[in-house]
C-alpha positions, 0 to 999 in steps of 0.5 A, spaced: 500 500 500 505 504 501 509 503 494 502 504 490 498 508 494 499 514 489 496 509 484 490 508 489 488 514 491 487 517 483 484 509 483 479 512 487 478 519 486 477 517 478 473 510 480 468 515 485 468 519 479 466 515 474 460 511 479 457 519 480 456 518 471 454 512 471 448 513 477 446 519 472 447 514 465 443 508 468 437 513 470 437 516 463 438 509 459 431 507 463 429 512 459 432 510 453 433 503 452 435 502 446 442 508 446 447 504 444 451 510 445 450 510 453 450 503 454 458 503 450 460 509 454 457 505 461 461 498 459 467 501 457 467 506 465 465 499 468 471 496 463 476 501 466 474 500 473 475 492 473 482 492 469 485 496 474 482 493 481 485 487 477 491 490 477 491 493 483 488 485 486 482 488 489 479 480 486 473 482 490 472 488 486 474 486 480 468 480 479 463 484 481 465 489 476 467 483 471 459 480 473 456 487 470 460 489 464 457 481 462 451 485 462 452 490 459 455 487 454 449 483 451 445 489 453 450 493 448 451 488 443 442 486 443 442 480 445 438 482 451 434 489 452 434 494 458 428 492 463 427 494 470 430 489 474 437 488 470 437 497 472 436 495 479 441 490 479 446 494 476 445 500 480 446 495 486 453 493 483 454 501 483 453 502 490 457 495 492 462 498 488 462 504 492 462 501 498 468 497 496 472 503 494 470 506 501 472 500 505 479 500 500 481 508 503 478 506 510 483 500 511 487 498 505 482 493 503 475 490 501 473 489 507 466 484 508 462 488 504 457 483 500 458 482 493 456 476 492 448 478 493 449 483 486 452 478 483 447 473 483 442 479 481 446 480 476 448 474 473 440 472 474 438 478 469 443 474 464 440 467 464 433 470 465 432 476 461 425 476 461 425 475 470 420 479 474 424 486 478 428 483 482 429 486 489 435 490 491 440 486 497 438 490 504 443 495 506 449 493 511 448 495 519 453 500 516 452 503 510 458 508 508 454 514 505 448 511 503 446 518 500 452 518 496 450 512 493 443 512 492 441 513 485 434 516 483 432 510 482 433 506 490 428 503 493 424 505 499 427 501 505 434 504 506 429 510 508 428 509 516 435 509 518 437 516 517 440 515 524 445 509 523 448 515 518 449 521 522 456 522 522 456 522 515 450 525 514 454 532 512 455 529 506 447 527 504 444 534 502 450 536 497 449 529 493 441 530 494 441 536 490 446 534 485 442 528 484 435 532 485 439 538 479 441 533 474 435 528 473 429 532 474 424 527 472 426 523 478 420 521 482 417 524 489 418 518 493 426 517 492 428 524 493 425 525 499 428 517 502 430 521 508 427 528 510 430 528 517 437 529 515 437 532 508 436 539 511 439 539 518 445 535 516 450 540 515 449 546 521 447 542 526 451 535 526 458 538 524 460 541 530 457 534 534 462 530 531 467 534 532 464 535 540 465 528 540 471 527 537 469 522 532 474 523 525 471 528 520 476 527 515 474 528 507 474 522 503 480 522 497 473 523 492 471 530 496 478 532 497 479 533 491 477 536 483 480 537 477 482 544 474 483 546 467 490 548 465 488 554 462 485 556 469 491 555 473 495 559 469 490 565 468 491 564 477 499 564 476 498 571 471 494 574 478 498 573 483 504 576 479 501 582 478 499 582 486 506 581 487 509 587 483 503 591 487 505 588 493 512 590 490 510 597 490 506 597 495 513 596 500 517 601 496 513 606 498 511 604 505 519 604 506 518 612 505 513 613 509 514 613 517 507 610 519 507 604 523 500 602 522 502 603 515 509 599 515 505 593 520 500 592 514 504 592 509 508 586 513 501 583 514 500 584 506 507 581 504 507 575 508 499 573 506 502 574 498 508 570 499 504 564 502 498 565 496 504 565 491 507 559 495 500 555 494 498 557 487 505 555 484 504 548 488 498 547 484 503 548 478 508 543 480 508 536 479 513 530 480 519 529 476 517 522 476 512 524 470 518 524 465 523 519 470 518 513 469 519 513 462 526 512 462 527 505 465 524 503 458 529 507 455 535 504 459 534 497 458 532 497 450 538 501 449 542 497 455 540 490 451 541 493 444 548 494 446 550 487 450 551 492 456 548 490 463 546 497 467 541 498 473 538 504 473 537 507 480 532 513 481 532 517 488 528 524 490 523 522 484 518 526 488 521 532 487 517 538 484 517 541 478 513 547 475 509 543 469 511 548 464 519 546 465 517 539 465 517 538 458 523 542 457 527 538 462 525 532 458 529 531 451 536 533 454 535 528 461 533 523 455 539 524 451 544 524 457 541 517 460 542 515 453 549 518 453 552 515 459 549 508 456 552 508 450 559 513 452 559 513 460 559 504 461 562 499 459 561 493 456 561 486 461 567 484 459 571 491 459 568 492 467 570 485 468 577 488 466 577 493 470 576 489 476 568 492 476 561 488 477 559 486 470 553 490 471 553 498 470 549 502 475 546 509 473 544 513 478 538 519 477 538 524 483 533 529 484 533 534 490 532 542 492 538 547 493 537 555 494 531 556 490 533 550 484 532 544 483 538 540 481 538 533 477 544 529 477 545 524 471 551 520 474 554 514 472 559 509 474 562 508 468 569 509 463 569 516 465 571 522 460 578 523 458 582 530 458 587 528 454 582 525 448 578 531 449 584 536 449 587 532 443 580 533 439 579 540 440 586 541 438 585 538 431 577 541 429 581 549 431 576 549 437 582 551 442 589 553 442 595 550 444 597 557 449 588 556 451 589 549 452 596 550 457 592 555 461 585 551 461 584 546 468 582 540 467 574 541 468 573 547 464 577 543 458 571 537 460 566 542 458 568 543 451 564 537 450 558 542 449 561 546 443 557 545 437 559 539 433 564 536 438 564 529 439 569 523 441 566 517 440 570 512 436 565 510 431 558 513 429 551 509 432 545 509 431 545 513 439 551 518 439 557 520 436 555 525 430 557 531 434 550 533 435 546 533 443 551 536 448 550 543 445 543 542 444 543 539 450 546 546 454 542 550 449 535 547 451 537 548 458 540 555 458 533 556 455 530 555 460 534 560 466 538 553 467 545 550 466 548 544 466 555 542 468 559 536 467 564 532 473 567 526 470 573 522 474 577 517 469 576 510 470 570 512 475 566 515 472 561 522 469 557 526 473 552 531 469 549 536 473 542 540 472 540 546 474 533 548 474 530 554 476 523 553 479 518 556 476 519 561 470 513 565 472 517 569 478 524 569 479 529 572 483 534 578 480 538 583 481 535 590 479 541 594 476 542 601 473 545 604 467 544 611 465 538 613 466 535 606 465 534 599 470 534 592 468 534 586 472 539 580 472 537 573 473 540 572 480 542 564 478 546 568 473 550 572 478 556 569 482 558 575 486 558 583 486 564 588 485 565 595 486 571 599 483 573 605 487 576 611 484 581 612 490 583 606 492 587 605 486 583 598 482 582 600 475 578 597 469 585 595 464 585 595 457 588 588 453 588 588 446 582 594 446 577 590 451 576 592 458 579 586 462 578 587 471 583 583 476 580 579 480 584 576 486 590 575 480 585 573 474 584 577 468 575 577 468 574 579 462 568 585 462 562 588 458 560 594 458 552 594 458 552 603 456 556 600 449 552 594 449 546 598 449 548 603 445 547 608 451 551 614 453 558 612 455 562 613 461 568 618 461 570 615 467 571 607 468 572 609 476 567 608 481 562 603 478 560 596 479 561 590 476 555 584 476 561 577 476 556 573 473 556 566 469 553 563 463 554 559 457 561 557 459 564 563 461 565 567 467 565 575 465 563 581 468 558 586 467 560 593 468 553 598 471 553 604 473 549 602 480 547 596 483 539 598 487 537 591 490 535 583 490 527 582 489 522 578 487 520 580 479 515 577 475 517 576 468 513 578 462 514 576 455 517 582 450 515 583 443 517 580 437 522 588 434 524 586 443 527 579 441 530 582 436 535 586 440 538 579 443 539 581 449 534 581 453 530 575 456 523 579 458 521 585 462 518 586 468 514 592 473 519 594 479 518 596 485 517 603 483 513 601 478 518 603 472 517 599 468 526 594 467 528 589 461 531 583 464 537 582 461 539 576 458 545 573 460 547 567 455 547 573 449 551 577 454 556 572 455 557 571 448 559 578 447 564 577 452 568 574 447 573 578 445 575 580 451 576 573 454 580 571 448 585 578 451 584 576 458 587 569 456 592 573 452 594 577 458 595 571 462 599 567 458 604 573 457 604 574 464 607 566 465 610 565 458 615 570 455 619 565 450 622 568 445 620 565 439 622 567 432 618 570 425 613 576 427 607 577 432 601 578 430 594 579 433 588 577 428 581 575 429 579 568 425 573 568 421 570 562 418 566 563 412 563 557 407 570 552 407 575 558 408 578 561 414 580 569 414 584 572 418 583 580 420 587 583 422 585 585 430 586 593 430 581 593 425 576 590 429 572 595 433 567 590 435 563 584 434 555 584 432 551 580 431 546 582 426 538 579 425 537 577 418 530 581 417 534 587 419 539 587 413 536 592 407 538 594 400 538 602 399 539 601 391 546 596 389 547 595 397 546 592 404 545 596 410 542 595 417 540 600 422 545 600 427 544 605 433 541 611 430 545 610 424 544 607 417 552 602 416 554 599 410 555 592 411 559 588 406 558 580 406 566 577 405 563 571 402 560 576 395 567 579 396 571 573 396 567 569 390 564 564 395 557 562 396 554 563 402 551 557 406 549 560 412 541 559 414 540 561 421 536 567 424 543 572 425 549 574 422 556 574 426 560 582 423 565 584 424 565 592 426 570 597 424 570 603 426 574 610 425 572 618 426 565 616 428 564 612 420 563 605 421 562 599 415 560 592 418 564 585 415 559 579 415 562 573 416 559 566 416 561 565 424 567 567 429 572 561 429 578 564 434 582 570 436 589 568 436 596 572 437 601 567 434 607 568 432 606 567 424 612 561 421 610 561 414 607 566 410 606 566 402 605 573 398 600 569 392 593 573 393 587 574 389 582 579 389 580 582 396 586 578 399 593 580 401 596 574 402 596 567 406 599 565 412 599 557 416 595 559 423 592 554 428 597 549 423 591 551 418 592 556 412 589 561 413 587 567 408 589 574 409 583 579 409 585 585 404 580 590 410 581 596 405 579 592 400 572 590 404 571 597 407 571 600 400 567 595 397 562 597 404 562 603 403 567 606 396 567 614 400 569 612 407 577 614 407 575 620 402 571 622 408 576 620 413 581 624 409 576 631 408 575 630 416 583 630 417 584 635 413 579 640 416 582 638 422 589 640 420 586 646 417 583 648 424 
């Protein structure tokens, strides 16, 4: 009972269901006969209720049930027509059901509660169909709510025993009506069965039986109903915006010196965080609704492979708001998959090893600071660096200098890179380069992030973090100008302020600001840039939000930090989304209204900057002369080719969205903070074809004396500064030259013959602007 007893209480709250159907159905089908409708949706409600008492070994339950659905086959099929006695019978076998289902919540079990009585009703309705009414079994010394199971059709006897019923005589007057409102034509004697409890029952008898002590509990039907999706989510949206009310509501009392006023606000706070708690539980269910699927998945794919695994699941019941369920569910899959097919090895490779045959892979759920955490852990071969480095080396993902500087976790998490994969042949599961990346993205998507901890030889843990609910979130709420955003606070590892008079400084590296922190260079992003807003003079007296997302730990520079609050996220237009880098919107304290900040299009910003700080580092440890010339390029790729740009050409990186790259006449544009740039695609220029499908374009923008043209390439590969070995002077048009870089040949971009072609007049203008400064 304690293993199954989820399984019975929806067993139960679904059979009572279905009895309250059926006691209207069979009323109805006395006045239809003939409906064979009627009689099929009857035989398949009677259906389901046999198949699962069978399963559940309610044997009792199962043959009375099985005896009526005889039955109502032949009355369904017209081997026999529907008469009074065979609805007597089965409206007996309704209320025997009944009392079965009552006696399996009150102990576990079907009691001696009589069925064989409803049975040879039954079956005498079968052998003689043409027999006179037959008279229902008398009712039990203790009925279990006959008013609940009386249908419109009971006989009289059980009317002289209202006093047998009366600690459950509060339940009598609401069934009573319910009958009374549903089957109108029901005739005088049977609504009026017990006219001293219909009435008095629920005022009176209530507090007795609480005098008395006696057990007033619920049964599981009547504490339990069934409510629309739609209705719930509609409920979540009005406690969100209570919540940004409540919100106001505090920020404005905290300017007010009214002690009545602050003790109602406290009182208004706590009511809407316990509302808030209660709606989002009503949203919430066990992580076993997508875990029961996978024991299926792991012993077919366990047994195509020749592998023994055992799958152990713990903190099944952990909850989770149902919107992200769904989510969760194909990226849980494809690493249970994973760890089957990569993780564990064969019987004979563990043998090996000195391991049990059999492989165990463990699922773990549980609740940390606000998240849930689920772990995908096996006991398997383990992830080997070496591998993983060597395979990054040979695609370009890193460089020799990266790698040197790289610990042993962070070289583990290349794995998430798009198209990366060390699997020694290609299967049916793995080893096409695709999932990881998908995998993280899907995860990231959702406010979450996902990590891996893999020992050699022991095995590999994946760790997911999943945000409760994504309908009200914690964040950070920061200014910048005269703007606020909010920053999910998943995202944000600690806060920095950089004071002016204590001699910290924001650094410079290669032209991207880099900050250091406890001996590390952390590369940064300027949100007033990024945005397009007003920048500083000064990088003195600013904050820095340290946050962490997409596998990058960077900062984010901000004029001030205000505070930490609960926000309710709003979904942002289709020309918002545009933009990249916000995640939602929301309603602050003050009631101004704060984008959220998306994190992961952040972190992808910081690119450049990391790829300096990375520089920087190795500088600082290595400074090895080496000979030929050092160079600082940024690598492109573009269709099968690799172009390399010089870096002091690069002002910044972009990425653009297709819809907004227009035509003026022969050329492209895009609108680019309140100016129209010229945009050249390198792929036209180079006499390559353009393959690159998705929504944006990566660019590279140049700017100089407040003229800018963008570069649109297929994707950023690298920014590299190597000491340049080979060098070869053949070029075609729009090159200078090639050069073997990253052991690849790499062309050289001719950037002045990119930027005319984007824009024919730019170094004329910059000459005229030259010279009328010389002139002045």
């Amino acid at each position: 009972m304690d293993e199954l007893g989820d399984i019975i209480q929806e067993f139960l709250v679904e059979s009572h269901e279905n009895l309250d159907q059926l006691d209207r159905d069979l009323v109805a089908l006395e006045q239809d006969p003939g409906s064979r409708e009627m009689l099929s949706s009857i035989f398949r409600t009677i259906h389901t209720i046999k198949g699962t008492s069978g399963f559940l070994a309610f044997h009792r339950l199962e043959t009375l049930t099985h005896a009526g659905e005889s039955l109502l086959s032949r009355l369904r099929d017209g081997a026999q027509q529907m008469n009074p006695a065979s609805a007597d019978a089965l409206l007996a076998m309704v209320d025997t059901v009944r009392k079965l289902l009552e006696s399996i919540e009150e102990t576990g079990g079907e009691g001696d509660v009589d069925v064989e009585s409803v049975i040879a009703m039954v079956t005498a309705c079968i052998e003689d169909p043409s027999a006179p009414k037959a008279e229902a079994p008398a009712p039990e010394a203790k009925p279990a709510k006959p008013a609940r199971s009386r249908s419109a059709k009971s006989k009289a006897p059980v009317a002289p025993e209202p006093a047998a019923e009366a600690p459950k005589a509060p339940e009598a007057p609401v069934k009573a009506v319910e009958v009374a409102a549903q089957a109108p034509e029901v005739p005088a004697p049977a609504v009026a069965a017990a006219p001293a409890v219909a009435k008095p029952a629920a005022p009176v008898r209530e507090p007795a039986a609480e005098e008395s002590g006696q057990n007033t509990k619920r049964s599981i039907a009547d504490s339990s109903i069934r409510v629309d999706v739609d209705l719930l989510d509609t409920l979540m949206r009005l406690v969100g915006e209570l919540v940004l009310t409540r919100n106001q509501i505090v920020r404005g009392v905290n300017d007010i010196s009214d002690p009545v006023l602050a003790r109602t606000t406290q009182r208004l706070n706590l009511i809407t965080s316990e509302l808030q708690e209660s709606v989002m539980k009503t949203r919430m269910q066990p992580i076993d609704h997508i875990w029961s699927k996978l024991p299926r998945v792991v012993r077919d794919l366990s047994g195509s492979l020749g592998k023994q695994v055992a799958l152990a699941m713990e903190g099944k019941e952990t909850e989770l708001d149902r919107s992200l369920l769904e989510a969760v569910k194909d990226p849980l899959t494809h690493l249970v998959r994973n760890a089957v097919d990569h993780g564990i090895e064969t019987v004979e490779e563990r043998v090996a090893k000195g391991k049990p045959g059999q492989g165990t892979l463990t699922l773990r759920a549980y609740h940390e600071g606000g998240h849930v955490i689920v772990e995908i852990k096996d006991d398997g071969a383990g992830i080997d660096v070496e591998r993983v480095a060597q395979t990054a080396l040979d695609r370009g993902v890193v460089t020799r200098d990266q790698l040197a500087r790289m610990e042993s976790r962070e070289i583990i998490s290349l794995v998430f890179r798009p198209g990366f994969s060390t699997a020694k042949k290609v299967t049916n599961v793995s080893g096409r380069g695709v999932g990881m990346d998908v995998v993280k993205t899907n995860i990231e998507q959702i406010g979450g992030t996902v990590d891996v901890d893999s020992t050699l030889g022991k095995g590999t843990t994946w760790r997911l973090t999943i945000p409760l609910t994504l309908a009200i979130i914690q964040a950070l709420t920061v200014e910048c100008g005269a703007e606020r955003y909010a920053i999910p606070q998943v995202g944000v590892d600690e806060l920095v302020f950089v004071d002016g008079q204590s001699g910290q400084a924001i650094e410079h590296v290669s032209g991207a600001p880099v900050y250091r922190l406890r001996g590390k260079l952390l590369p940064l992003v300027r949100l007033d840039e990024t945005l397009g807003l007003p920048v500083r003079n000064s990088d003195r007296d600013v904050y820095i939000a340290v946050l962490q997302a997409d596998g990058r730990r960077f900062g984010l520079v901000v004029d001030r930090v205000l505070n930490t609050e609960e926000i309710v996220v709003k979904p942002l237009s289709g020309r918002m989304k545009d933009v990249g880098v916000y995640a939602g919107s929301t309603i602050v304290g003050d009631g101004k209204v704060a984008l959220i900040l998306d994190i992961a299009s952040l972190a992808r910003r910081s690119h450049l900057a990391a790829e300096a700080a990375e520089r920087a580092q190795l500088d600082q440890v290595d400074n090895r002369p080496r000979g030929g010339s050092i160079e600082r390029l940024l690598i492109a790729g573009i269709g099968e080719r690799r172009v390399a740009i010089p870096l002091d050409m690069v002002t910044r990186l972009e990425e653009f969205p297709v819809e907004r790259i227009e035509r003026v006449g022969s050329r492209e544009v895009v609108q680019y903070r309140d100016h129209i740039l010229p945009v050249i695609r390198l792929a036209s220029l180079l006499g390559c074809y353009d393959v690159h499908e998705s929504e944006t374009v990566p660019a590279v923008v140049y700017t100089e004396r407040g003229r800018s043209v963008a570069l649109v390439v297929e994707q950023i590969v690298d920014i590299v500064e190597d000491h340049i070995e080979a060098r070869s002077d053949l070029d075609d048009d729009g090159l200078t030259g090639s050069a073997v870089i990253q052991q690849r040949v790499t062309e050289l971009l001719d950037v002045r013959r990119a930027i005319l072609a984007a824009d024919p007049r730019f170094y004329t203008e910059m000459s005229e602007i030259t010279n009328s400064m010389v002139g002045a």
